[in-house]
Structures are given as C-alpha cells and as structure tokens.
C-alpha positions as CSV (number, residue, x, y, z in Angstrom):
1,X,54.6,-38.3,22.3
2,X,56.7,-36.1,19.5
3,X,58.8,-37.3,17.3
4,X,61.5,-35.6,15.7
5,X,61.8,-36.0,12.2
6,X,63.2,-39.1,10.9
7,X,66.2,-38.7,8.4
8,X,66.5,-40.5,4.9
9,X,66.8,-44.6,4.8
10,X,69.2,-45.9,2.9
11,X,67.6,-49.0,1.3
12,X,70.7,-52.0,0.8
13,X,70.1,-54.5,-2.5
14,X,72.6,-57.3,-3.1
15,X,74.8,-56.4,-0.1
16,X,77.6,-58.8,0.4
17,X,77.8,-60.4,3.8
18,X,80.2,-63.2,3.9
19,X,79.3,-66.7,5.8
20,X,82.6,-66.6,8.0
21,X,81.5,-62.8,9.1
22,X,78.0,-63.3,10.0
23,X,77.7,-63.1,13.2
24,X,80.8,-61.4,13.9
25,X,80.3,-57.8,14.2
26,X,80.6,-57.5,18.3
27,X,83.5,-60.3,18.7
28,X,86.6,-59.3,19.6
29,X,89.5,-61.5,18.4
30,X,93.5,-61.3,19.3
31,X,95.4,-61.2,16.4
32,X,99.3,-62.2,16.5
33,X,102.3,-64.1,14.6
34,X,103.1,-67.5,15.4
35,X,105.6,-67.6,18.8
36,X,108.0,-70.1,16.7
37,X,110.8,-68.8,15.1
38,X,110.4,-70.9,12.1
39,X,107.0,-70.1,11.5
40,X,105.5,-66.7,9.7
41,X,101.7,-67.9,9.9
42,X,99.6,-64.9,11.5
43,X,96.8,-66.3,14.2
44,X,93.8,-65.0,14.8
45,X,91.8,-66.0,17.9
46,X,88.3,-65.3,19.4
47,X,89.5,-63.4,22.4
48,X,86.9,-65.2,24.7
49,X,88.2,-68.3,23.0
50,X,91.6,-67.7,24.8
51,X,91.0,-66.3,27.9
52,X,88.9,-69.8,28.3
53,X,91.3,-72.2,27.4
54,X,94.3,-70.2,27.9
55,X,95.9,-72.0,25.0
56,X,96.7,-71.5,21.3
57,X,97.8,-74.1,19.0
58,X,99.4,-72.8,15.8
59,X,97.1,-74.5,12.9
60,X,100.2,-74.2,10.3
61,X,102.9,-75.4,12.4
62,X,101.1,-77.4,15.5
63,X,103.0,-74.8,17.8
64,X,101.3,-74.7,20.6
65,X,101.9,-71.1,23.2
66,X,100.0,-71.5,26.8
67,X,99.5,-69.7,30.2
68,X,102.5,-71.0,31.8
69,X,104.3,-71.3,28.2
70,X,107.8,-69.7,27.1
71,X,110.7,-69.5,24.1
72,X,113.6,-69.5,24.7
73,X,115.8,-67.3,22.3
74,X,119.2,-66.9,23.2
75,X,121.8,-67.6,26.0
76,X,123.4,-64.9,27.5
77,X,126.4,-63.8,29.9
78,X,126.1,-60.1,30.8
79,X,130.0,-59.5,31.7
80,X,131.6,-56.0,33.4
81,X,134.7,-54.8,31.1
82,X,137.4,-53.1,33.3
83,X,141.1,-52.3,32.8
84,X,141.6,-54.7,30.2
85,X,139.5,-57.8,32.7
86,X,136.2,-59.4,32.1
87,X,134.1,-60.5,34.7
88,X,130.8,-62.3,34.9
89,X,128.1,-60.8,36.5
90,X,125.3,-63.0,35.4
91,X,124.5,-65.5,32.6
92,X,121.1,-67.0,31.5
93,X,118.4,-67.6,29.3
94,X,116.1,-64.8,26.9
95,X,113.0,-65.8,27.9
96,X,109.7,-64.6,26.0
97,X,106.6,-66.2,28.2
98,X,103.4,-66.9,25.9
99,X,100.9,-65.5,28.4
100,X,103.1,-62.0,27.9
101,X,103.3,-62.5,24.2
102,X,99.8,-62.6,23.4
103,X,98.9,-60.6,26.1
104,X,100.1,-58.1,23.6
105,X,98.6,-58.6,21.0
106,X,96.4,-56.1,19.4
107,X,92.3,-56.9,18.9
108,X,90.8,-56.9,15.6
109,X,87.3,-57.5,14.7
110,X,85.0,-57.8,11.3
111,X,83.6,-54.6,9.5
112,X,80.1,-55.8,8.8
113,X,80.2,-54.0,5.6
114,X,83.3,-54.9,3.6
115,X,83.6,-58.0,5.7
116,X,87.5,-57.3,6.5
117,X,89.4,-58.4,9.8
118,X,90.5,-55.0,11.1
119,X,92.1,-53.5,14.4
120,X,89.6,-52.1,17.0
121,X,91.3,-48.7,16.2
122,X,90.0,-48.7,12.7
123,X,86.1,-48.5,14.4
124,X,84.4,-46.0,15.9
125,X,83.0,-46.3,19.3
126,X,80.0,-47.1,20.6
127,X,79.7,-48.1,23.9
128,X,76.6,-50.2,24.3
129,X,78.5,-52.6,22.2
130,X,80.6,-55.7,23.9
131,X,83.2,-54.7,22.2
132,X,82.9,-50.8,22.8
133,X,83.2,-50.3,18.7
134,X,80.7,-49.5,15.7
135,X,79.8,-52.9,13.2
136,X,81.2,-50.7,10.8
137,X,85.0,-50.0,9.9
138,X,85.5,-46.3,9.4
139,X,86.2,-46.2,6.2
140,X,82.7,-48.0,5.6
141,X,81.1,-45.6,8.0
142,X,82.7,-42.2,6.2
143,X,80.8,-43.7,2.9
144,X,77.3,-44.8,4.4
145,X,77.0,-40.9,5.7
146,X,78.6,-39.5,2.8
147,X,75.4,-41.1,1.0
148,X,73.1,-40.8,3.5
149,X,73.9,-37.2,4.5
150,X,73.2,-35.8,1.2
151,X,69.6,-35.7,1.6
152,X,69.5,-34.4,5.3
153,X,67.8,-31.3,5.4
154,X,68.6,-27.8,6.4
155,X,66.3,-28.4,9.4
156,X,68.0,-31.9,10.4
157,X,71.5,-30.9,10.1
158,X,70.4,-27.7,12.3
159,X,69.2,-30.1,14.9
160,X,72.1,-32.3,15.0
161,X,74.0,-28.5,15.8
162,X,71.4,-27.6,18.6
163,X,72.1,-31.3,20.2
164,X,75.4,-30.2,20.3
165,X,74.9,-26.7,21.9
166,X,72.6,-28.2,24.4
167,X,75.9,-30.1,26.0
168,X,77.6,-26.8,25.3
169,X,75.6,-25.0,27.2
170,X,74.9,-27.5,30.5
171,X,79.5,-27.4,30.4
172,X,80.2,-24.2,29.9
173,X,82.5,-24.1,26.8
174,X,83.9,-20.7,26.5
175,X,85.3,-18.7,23.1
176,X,88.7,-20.7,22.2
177,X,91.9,-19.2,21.0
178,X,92.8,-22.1,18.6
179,X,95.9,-21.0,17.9
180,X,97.1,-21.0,21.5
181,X,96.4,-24.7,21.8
182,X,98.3,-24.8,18.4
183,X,100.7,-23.5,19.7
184,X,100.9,-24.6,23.3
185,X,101.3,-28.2,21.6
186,X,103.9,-27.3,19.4
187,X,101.4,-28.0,16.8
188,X,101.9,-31.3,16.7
189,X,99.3,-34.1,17.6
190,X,99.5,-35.0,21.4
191,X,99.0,-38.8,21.1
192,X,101.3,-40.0,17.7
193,X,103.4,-36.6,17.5
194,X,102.5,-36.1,14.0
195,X,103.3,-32.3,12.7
196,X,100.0,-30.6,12.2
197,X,101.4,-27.5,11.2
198,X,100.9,-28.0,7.5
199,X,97.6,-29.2,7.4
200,X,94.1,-28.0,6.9
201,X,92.2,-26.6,9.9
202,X,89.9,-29.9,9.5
203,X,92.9,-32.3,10.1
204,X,93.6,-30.7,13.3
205,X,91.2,-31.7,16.2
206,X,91.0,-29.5,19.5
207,X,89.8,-32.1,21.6
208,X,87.4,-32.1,24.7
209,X,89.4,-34.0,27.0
210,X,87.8,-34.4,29.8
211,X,84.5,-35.8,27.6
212,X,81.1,-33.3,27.1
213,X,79.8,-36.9,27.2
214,X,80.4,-36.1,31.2
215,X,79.3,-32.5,30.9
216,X,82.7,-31.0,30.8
217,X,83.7,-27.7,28.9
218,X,86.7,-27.1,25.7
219,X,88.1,-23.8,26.8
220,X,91.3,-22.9,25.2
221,X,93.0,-24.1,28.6
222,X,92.3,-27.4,28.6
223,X,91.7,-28.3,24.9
224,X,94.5,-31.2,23.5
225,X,95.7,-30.8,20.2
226,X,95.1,-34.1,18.0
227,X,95.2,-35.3,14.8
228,X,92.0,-36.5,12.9
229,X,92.7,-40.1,13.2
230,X,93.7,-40.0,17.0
231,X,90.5,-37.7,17.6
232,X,88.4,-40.4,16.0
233,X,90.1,-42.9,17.9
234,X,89.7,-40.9,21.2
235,X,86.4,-40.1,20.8
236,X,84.7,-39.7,23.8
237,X,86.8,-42.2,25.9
238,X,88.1,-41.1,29.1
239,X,91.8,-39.8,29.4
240,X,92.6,-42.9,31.3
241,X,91.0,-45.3,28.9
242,X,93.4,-43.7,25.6
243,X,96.2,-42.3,26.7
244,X,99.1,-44.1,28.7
245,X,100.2,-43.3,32.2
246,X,102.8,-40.9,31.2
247,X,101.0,-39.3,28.7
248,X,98.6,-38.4,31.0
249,X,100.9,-36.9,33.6
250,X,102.0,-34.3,30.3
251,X,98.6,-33.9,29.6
252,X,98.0,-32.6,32.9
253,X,100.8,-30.2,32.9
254,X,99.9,-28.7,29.4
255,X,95.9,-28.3,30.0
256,X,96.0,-27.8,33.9
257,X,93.6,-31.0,34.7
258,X,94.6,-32.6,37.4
259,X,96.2,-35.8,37.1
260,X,94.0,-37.5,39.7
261,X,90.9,-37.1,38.0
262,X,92.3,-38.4,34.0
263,X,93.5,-41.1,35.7
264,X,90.8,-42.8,37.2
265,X,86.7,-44.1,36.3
266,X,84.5,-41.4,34.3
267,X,83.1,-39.2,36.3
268,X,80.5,-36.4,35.9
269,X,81.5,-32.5,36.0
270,X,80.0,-31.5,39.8
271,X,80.0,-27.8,38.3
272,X,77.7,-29.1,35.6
273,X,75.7,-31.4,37.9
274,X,75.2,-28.2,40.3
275,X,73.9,-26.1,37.9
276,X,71.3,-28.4,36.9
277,X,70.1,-28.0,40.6
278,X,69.5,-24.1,39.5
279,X,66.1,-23.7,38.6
280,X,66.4,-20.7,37.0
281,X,69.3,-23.1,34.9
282,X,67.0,-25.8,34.4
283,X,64.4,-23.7,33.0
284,X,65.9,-21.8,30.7
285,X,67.5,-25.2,29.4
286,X,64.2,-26.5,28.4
287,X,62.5,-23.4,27.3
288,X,65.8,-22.6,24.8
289,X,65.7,-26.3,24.0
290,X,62.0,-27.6,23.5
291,X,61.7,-28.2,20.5
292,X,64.0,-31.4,20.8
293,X,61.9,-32.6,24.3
294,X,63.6,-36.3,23.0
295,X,67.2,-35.6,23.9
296,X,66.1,-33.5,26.6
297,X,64.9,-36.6,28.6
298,X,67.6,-38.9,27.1
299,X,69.6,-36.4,28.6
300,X,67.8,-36.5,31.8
301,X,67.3,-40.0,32.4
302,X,71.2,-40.6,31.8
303,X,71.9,-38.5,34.5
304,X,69.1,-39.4,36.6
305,X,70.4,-43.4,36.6
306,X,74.3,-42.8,36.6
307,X,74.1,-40.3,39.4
308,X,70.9,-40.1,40.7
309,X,70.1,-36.3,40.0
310,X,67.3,-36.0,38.1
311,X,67.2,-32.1,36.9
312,X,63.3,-32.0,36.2
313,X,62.4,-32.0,39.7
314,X,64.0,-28.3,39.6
315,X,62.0,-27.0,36.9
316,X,59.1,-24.5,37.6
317,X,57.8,-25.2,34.5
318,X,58.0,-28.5,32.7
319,X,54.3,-30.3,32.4
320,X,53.7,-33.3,33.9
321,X,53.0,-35.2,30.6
322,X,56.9,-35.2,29.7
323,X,57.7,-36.0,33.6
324,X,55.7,-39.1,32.9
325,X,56.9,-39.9,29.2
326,X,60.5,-39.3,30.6
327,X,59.3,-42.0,33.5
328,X,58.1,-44.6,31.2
329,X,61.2,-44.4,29.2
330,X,63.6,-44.2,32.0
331,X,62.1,-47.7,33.2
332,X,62.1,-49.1,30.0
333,X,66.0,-48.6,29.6
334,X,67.1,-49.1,32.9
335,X,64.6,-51.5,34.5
336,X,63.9,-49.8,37.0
C-alpha cells in the first residue's frame, strides 16, 4: 500500500530525562497547598493515588485531609441590624470539607522534555492518551516543530493544507467575515476576556466550535472569538468539555448553536454524515483527494466505528484493493 512521504527525524543525543519523570508522561497528579493554616508546603499527589485511598497526609507537617475530613476556620453569628436592634439569626462554624478542597484542585503532570511538573492546560491534547494531553509541554512542543519544520518540504507542508481542506470540504465551511466575529465579540477573547483588539491577526483565533474533528463547518455565524492560549487549550474539545455551563448558554446566544447540543456528549454533524451517503459527494471526495488514499481511510474507518456509516460503500468508483486495505486496518485499530 502507499505511503506518503515521511517528514524529517529529528535524531535526540544526550537528552535529559530525569529518574523521578520517567515514566511519568501519561499520570495525572492533583496539585494543592497544605489544608493547615500553619503550613505553606505545596502537595502533589498521583491523582489515582487519591481517588484510592481517599486520603492525603501532608509529608512536611503530618496534616492529614480525608473524604469525610474538614477545617474549621472561624465561628460565626450572622445577625439582622434594624432600628438601632440586633438580632440573631443564626451562628455556626466556617467549615472547609477536604474532599471539596482537593476536589479543586487543578492537575498537573510532567513534560517529558524539560522534565517540569506543569498544569494539564500547559499541554496540548491528544486524546488517545489517559490523560487526554501531549508528553510534551507546549513550550517544548512549539521548539521540537520549530526545528523539525524547517526542513518540511513545499510538498509536505501542502499536504498537511489539503488534510485540512478535506474536513473543510465534507463540513461545509463557507467564506468568513472575520471582522464580524471581531466584532460580534467585542473583540475580546470569549473564554478569559482578554482585549484582542490590539494584537496581531495570529493572536486572535476564530474558533470551530462545534469541532471539524465531528465534521462541523466555521462560518462567520458560529465562529467564537479566542485568544491563542485559550484556542490551544480548546482545541478540538467539545463545548461542554471547556467552557462552563453559563458560558455555554452565551455561547449559544452569540453563534446561534443551540444550547442542547454544546452541552451534552460529541456528536457527529448529521448534515455531514448525509452527504457522505451522496454518491455523487463521495466520489468527488476521493477523486479530488487521492493522492492522500491514507487519511482518506483513517477518515473512513473513524466514521465507520463511531457511527457505523461507512461512506465507501457509496462510491461508484473506489477499487476494491483500498476497500480491503481500509478492512485490514479498520480491524487492526478497532478489533473488530
């Protein structure tokens, strides 16, 4: 079967890889300060760790916070002020519960590049991982593609731009009017509120909302103004698995999506999905698109095994030698 060309390799000599980070670049740890008042040391925890025991014990202080736990901080009366009189309405006890506290807390994990203990936010994602992020921090990531990038080809970065038309074409993105989105968001980044208006076209992300990941379109409709940090952070996360119950509720007034469908599990574009029942669609997908027959079937055999639909069966065309390549990988991923 083709292959399409392979890009450069970048060859590592004398990389660093600490012993306390080995193994460490899919676990997920909970990092947060010491529960007792007298006590600044910052804990870190395997997050499986926890949610086996259920209990932390503070290694600087001997602390200990638990499911069940809590700190009290202050007393309290809360008292109703009127014509000169106090009454008591209710007294008690400040209460911060453990189980609360570190449910809280933010996750962190290792870069396996600069070996730093990070927050999840700092990685890309990547969803075949456990812990839905890239081994490497961002920062680490940015500098591995600025070398490696350097010697891509013409041809290979013009592939990586027909990968990304192929999804265009199977949603159905239409022209945009950037400056309506600007605008309609008051240029300023939908999920942090930072002022975009200032910055260079690069540090202002239209983002796909609803994810092309899921075959849906970017029209200048439904498009969501972002930053560069919150757009890498986003990525191609569902609404509901980024943005907070009533942001999504303003999201859905400003790009017209209904709240419903942001809110809930990932779920394909049916527009998309019909079209790929069109055989007159389908075959002027792989005709346009032949010449990368690999993401055609990775394509395909996504679709086929998340919702059953597999769009080679409408093709007039396609030979029966990719049908059974596509076979043999599809069983090989999925099992099946």
């Amino acid at each position: 079967m083709a292959r399409r060309t392979k890009y450069s390799t970048v060859k590592k000599q004398n990389q660093i890889r600490t012993d306390h980070v080995k193994g460490m670049g899919d676990v997920s740890f909970l990092g947060f300060q010491c529960l007792n008042p007298e006590c600044t040391h910052f804990i870190t925890i395997k997050k499986e760790d926890y949610e086996k025991e259920l209990e932390v014990t503070c290694s600087e202080c001997g602390f200990i916070m638990y499911e069940g736990g809590e700190s009290v901080f202050y007393d309290y009366e809360l008292v109703l002020t009127q014509d000169g009189e106090e009454s008591l309405i209710e007294d008690g006890q400040f209460i911060v519960y453990h189980d609360e506290y570190i449910a809280e807390a933010l996750e962190y994990k290792y870069c396996i590049v600069c070996n730093a203990l990070k927050p999840l936010t700092a990685f890309g994602h990547h969803k075949p991982r456990k812990t839905g992020r890239q081994g490497e921090c961002r920062v680490c990531k940015n500098k591995y593609n600025q070398i490696k990038n350097q010697s891509r080809t013409s041809d290979q970065h013009r592939e990586s731009a027909q990968k990304r038309r192929l999804y265009t074409d199977l949603s159905g993105q239409s022209k945009l009017d950037s400056e309506k989105v600007y605008n309609r968001f008051n240029h300023h980044c939908f999920k942090c509120n930072e002022d975009l208006s200032g910055v260079e076209t690069i540090e202002r992300n239209l983002d796909h909302t609803l994810p092309v990941y899921y075959l849906y379109s970017l029209s200048t409709e439904n498009a969501t103004l972002l930053c560069r940090a919150c757009n890498g952070e986003k990525s191609g996360s569902w609404p509901s698995e980024f943005y907070t119950e009533s942001e999504l509720k303003k999201l859905s007034i400003l790009t017209g999506i209904p709240y419903e469908l942001m809110e809930g599990k990932p779920k394909y574009n049916e527009e998309a999905l019909s079209k790929l029942k069109d055989k007159t669609v389908v075959d002027s997908i792989l005709h346009k698109y032949s010449r990368y027959i690999d993401e055609l079937i990775k394509l395909r055999n996504r679709i086929k095994n998340d919702t059953g639909l597999d769009f080679f069966d409408y093709s007039t065309s396609i030979s029966e030698t990719w049908v059974k390549a596509a076979n043999q990988q599809f069983e090989q991923k999925y099992n099946r």
